[in-house]
The first five atom37 places (N, CA, C, CB, O) and aatype in JSON, in Angstrom:
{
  "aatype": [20, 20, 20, 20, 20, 20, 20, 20, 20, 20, 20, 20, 20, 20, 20, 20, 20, 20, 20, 20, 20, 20, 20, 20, 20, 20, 20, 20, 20, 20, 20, 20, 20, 20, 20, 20, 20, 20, 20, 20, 20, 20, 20, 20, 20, 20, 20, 20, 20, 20, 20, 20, 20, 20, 20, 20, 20, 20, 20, 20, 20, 20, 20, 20, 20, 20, 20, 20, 20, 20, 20, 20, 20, 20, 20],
  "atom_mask": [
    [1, 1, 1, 1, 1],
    [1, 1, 1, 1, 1],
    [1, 1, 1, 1, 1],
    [1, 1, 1, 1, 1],
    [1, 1, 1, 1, 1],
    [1, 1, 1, 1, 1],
    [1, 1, 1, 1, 1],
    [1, 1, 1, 1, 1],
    [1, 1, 1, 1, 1],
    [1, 1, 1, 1, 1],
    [1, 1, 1, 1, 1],
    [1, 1, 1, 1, 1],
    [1, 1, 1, 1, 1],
    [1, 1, 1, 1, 1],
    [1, 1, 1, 1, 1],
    [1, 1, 1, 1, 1],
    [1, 1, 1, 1, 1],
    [1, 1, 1, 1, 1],
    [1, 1, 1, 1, 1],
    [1, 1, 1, 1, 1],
    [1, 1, 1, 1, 1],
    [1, 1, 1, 1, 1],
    [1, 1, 1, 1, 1],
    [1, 1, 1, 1, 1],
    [1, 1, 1, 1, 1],
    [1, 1, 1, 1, 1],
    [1, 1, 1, 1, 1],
    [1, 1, 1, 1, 1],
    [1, 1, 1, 1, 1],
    [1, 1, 1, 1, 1],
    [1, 1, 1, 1, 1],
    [1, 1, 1, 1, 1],
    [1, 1, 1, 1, 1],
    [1, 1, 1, 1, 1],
    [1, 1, 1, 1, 1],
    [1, 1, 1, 1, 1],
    [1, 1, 1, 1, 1],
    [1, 1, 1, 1, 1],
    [1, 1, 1, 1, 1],
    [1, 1, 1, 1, 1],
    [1, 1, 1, 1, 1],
    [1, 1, 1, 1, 1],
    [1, 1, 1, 1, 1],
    [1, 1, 1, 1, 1],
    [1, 1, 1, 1, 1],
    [1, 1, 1, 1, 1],
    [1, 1, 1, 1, 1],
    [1, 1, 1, 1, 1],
    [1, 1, 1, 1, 1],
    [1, 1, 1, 1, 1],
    [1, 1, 1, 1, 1],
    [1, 1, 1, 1, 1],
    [1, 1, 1, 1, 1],
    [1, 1, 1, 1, 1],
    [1, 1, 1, 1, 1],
    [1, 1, 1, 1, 1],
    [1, 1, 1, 1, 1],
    [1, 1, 1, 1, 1],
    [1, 1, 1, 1, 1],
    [1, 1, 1, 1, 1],
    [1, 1, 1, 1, 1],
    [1, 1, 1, 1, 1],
    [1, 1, 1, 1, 1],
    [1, 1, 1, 1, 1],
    [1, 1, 1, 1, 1],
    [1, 1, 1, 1, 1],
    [1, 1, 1, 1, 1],
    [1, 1, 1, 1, 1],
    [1, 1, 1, 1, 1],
    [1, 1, 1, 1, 1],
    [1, 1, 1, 1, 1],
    [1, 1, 1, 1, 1],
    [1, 1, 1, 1, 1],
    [1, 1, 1, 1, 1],
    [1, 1, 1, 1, 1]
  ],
  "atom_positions": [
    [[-7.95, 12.53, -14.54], [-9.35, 12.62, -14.22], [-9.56, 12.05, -12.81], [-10.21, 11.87, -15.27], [-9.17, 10.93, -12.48]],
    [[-10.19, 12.9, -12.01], [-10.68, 12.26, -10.85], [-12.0, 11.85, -10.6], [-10.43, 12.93, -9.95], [-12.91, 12.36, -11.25]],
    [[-12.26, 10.93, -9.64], [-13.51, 10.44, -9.22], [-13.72, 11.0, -8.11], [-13.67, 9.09, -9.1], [-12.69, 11.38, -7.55]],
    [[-15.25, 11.3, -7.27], [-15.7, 11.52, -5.81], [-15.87, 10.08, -5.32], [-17.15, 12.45, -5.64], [-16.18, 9.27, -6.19]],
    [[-15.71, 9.64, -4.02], [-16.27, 8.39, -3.95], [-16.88, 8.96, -2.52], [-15.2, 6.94, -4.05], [-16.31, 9.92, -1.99]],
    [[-18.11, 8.33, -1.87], [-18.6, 8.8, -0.7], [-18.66, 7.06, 0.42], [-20.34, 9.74, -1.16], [-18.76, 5.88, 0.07]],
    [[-18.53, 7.81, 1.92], [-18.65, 6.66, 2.78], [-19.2, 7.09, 3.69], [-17.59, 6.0, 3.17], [-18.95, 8.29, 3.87]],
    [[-20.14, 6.48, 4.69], [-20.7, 6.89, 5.01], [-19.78, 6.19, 6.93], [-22.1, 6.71, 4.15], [-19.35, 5.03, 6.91]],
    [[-19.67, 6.75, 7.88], [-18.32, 6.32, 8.84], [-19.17, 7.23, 10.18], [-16.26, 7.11, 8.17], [-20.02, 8.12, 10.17]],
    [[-18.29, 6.34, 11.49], [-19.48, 6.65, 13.1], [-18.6, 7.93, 13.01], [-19.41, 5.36, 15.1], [-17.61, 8.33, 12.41]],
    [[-19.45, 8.33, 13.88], [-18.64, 10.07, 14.12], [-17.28, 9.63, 14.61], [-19.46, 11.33, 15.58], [-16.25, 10.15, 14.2]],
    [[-17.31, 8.53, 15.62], [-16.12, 8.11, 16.29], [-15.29, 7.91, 15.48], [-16.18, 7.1, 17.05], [-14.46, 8.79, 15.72]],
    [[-14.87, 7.23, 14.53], [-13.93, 7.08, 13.27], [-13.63, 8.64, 12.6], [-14.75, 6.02, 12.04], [-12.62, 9.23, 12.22]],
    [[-14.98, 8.92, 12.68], [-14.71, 10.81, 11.88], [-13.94, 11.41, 12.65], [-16.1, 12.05, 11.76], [-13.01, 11.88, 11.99]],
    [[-13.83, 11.71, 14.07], [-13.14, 12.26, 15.08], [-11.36, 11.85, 15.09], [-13.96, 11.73, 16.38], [-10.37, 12.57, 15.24]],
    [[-11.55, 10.28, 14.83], [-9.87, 9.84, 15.16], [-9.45, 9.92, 13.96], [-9.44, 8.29, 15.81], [-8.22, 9.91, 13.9]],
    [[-10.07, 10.0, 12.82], [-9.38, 10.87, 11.26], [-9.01, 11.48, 11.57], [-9.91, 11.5, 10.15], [-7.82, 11.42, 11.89]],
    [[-9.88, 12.76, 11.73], [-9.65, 14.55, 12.22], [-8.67, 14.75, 12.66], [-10.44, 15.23, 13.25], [-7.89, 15.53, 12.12]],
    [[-8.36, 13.97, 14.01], [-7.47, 13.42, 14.99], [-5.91, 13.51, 14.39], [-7.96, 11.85, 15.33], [-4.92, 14.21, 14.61]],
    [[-6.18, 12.6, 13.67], [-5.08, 11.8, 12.68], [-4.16, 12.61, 11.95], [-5.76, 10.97, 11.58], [-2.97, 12.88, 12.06]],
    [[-5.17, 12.94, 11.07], [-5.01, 13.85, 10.06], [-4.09, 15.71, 10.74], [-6.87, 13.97, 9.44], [-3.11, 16.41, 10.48]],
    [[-5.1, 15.68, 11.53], [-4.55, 16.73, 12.15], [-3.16, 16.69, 12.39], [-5.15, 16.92, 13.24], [-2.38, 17.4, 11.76]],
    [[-2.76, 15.8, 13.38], [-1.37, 15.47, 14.03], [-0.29, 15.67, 12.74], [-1.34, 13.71, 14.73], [0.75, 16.31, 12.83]],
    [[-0.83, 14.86, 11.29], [0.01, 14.98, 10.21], [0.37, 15.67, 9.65], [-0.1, 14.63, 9.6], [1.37, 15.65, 8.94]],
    [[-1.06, 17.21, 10.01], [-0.56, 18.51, 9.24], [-1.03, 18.49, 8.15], [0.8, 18.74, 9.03], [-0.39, 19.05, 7.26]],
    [[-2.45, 17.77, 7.81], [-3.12, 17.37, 6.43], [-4.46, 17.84, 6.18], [-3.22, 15.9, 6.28], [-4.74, 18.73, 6.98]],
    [[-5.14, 17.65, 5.59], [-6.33, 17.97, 5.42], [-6.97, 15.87, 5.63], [-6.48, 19.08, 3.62], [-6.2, 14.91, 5.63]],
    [[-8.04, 15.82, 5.74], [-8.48, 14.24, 6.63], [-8.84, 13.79, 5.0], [-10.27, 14.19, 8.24], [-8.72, 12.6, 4.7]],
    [[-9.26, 14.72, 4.0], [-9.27, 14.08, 2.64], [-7.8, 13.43, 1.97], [-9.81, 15.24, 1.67], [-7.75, 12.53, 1.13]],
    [[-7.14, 13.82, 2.31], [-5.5, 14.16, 1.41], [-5.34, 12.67, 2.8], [-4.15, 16.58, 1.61], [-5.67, 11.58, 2.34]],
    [[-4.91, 12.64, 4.19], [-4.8, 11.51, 5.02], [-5.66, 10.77, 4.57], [-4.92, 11.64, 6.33], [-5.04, 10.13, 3.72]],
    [[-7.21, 10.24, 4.58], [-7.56, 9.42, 3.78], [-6.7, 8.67, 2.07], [-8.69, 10.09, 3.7], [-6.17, 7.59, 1.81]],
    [[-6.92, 9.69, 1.42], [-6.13, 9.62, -0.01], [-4.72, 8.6, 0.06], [-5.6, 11.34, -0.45], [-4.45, 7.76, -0.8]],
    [[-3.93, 8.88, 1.25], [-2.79, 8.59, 1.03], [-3.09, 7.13, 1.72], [-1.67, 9.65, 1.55], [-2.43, 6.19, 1.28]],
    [[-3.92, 6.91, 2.64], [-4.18, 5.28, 3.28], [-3.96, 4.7, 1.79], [-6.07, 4.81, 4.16], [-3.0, 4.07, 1.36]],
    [[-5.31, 5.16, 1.02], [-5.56, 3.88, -0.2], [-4.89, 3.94, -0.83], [-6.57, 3.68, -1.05], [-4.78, 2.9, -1.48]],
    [[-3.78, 5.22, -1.28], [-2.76, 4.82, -2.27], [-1.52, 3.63, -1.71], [-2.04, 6.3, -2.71], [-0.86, 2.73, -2.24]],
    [[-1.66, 4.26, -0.25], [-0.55, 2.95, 0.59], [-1.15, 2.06, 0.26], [-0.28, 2.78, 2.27], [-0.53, 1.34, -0.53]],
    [[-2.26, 1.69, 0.53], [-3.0, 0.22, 0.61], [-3.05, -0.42, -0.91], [-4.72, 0.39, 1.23], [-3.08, -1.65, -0.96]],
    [[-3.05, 0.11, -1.83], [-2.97, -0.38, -3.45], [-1.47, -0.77, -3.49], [-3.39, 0.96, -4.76], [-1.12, -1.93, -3.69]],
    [[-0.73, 0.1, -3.33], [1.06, 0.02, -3.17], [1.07, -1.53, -2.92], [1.94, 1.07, -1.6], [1.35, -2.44, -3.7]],
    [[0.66, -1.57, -1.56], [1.29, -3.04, -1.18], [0.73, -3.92, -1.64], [1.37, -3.45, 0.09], [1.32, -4.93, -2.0]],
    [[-0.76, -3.72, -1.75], [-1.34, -4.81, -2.68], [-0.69, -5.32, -3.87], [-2.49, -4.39, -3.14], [-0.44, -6.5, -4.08]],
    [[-0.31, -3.86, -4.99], [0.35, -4.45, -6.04], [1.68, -5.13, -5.77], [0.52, -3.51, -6.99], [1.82, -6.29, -6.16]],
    [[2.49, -4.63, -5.24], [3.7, -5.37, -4.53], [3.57, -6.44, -4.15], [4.18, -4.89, -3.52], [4.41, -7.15, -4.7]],
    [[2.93, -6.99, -3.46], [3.1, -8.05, -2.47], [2.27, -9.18, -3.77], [2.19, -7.69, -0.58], [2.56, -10.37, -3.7]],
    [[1.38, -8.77, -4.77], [1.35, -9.69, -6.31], [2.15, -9.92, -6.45], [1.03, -9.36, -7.55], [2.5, -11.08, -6.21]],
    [[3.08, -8.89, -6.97], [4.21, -8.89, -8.05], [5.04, -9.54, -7.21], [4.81, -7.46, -8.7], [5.6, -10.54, -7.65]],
    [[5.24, -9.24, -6.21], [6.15, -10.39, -5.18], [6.31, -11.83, -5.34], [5.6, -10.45, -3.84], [7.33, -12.46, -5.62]],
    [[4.72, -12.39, -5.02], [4.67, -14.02, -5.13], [4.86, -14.16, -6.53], [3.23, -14.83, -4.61], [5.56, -15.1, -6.91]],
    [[4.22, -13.15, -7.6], [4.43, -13.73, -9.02], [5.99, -14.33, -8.84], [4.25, -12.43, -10.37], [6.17, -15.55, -8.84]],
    [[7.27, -13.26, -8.68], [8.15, -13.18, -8.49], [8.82, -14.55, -8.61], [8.14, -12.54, -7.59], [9.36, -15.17, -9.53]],
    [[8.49, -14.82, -7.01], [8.66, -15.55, -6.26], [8.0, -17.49, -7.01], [7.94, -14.7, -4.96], [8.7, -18.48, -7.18]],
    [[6.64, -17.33, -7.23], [6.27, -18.33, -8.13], [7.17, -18.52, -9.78], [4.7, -17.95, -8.31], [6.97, -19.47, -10.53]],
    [[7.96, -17.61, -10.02], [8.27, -17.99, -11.2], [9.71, -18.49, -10.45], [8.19, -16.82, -12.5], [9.74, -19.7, -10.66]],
    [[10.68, -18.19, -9.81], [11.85, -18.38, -9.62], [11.61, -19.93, -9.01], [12.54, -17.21, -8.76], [12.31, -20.93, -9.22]],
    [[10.32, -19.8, -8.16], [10.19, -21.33, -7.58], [9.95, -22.47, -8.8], [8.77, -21.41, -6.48], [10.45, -23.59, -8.62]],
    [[9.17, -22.19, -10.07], [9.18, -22.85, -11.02], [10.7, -23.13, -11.63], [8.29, -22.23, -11.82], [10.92, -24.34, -11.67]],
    [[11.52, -22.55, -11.99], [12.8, -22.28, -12.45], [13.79, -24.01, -11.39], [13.3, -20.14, -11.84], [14.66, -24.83, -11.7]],
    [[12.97, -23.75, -10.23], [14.44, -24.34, -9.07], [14.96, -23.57, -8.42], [15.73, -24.89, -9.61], [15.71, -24.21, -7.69]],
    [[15.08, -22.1, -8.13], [15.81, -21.23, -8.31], [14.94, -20.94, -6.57], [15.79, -20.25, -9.92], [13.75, -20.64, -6.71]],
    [[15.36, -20.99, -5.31], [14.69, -20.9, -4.23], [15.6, -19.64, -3.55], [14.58, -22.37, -3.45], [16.83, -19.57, -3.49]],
    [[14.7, -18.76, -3.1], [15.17, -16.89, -2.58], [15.11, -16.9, -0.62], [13.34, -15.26, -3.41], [14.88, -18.02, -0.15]],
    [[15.18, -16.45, -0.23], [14.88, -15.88, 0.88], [13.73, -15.11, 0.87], [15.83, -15.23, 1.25], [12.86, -15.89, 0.49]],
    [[13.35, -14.27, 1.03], [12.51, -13.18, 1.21], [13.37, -11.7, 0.99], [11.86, -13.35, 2.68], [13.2, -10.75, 0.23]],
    [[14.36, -12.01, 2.05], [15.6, -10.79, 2.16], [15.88, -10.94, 0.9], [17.03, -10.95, 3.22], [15.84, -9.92, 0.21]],
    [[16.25, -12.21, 0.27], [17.32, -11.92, -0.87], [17.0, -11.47, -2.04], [17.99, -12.95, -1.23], [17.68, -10.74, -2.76]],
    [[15.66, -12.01, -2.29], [14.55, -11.68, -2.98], [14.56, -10.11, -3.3], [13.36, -12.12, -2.18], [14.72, -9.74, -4.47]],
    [[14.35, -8.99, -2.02], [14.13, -7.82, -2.17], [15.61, -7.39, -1.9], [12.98, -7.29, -1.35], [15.94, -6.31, -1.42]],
    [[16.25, -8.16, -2.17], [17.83, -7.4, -2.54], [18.35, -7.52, -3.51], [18.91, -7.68, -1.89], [19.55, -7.34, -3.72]],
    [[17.52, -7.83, -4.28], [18.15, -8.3, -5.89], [18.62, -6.47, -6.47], [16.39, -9.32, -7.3], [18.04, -5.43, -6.17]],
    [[19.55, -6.61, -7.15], [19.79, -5.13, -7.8], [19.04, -4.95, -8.79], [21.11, -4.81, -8.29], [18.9, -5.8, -9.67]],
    [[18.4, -3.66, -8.79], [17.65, -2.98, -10.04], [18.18, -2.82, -11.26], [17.32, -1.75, -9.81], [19.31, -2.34, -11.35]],
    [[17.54, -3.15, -12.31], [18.31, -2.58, -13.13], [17.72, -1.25, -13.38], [18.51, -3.38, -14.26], [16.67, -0.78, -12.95]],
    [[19.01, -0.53, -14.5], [18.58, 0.72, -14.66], [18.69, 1.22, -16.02], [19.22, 1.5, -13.81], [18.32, 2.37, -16.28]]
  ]
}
């Protein structure tokens, strides 16, 4: 299910979308779309990160950052 959401933006911002969007080969809805899905991405990430990070620091257990995001996945 999708939602409409509306904003109301200076022409100048409307233009360097257009702009934007254009260069990408997109439609400026679909370039919009993909900002906020980036922008949720890292949001949730960068949670789940410190959670991460706050539980291993509880443990004793102290990471890098690097080492942190080099841990192997499981699968």
């Amino acid at each position: 299910m999708n939602t409409r959401i509306t904003i109301e933006i200076t022409l100048d911002l409307h233009e360097q979308i257009e702009a934007a969007a254009a260069a990408d080969g997109v439609s400026s809805e679909d370039w919009i779309r993909h900002l906020i899905e980036h922008d949720v991405f890292l949001r949730r990430f960068r949670a789940a990160r410190a959670e991460m990070l706050r539980i291993l620091d509880e443990r004793g257990i102290t990471v890098t950052e690097e080492e942190a995001l080099a841990l192997p996945r499981k699968t």
